[in-house]
N, C-alpha and C positions, 0 to 999 in steps of 0.2 A: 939229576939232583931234583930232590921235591921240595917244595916250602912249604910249612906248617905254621899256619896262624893259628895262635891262640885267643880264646877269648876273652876279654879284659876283664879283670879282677874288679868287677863294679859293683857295687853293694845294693844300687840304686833298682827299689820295685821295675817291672814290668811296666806297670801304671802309675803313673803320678798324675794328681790333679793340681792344677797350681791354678787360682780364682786372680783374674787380672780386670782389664778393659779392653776396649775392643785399639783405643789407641795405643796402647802398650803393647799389643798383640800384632798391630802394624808395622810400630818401631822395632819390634823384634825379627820380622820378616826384612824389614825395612834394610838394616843394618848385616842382614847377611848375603842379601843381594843388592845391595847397592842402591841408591837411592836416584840415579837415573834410569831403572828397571820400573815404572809406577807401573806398567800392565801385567808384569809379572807378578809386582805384589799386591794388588788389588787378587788377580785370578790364583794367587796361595791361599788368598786369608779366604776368599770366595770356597775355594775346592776343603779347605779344615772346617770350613763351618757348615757345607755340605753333607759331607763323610762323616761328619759327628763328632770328630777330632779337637773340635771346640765351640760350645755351644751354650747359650743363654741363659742367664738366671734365673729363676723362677722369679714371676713378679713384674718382668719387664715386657713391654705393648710388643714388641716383635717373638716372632714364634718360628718362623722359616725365612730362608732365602730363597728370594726366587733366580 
């Protein structure tokens, strides 16, 4: 017997930009890993703003992570 997953009937682009804060963007890591995990979610939000995966507004004094 084989099992065949289908792919979810999701409407939703590829890409989505959604313009937040960096604290919002915490609480959001925050909340799905639990909130006694802080090295893990420092090294998420660390490795998305690396990869490019979420990254600075034009206009603001920070440019890179080091």
């Amino acid at each position: 017997m084989s099992t065949v997953l289908q792919s979810p009937s999701c409407t939703v682009p590829q890409s989505t930009t959604v313009t937040t804060n960096l604290y919002a963007l915490v609480e959001a890591v925050q909340n799905e890993v639990g909130p006694e995990n802080d090295e893990l979610i420092v090294a998420t939000v660390m490795h998305l703003l690396r990869a490019g995966h979420a990254t600075y507004r034009w206009g603001t004094r920070a440019h890179h992570c080091n």
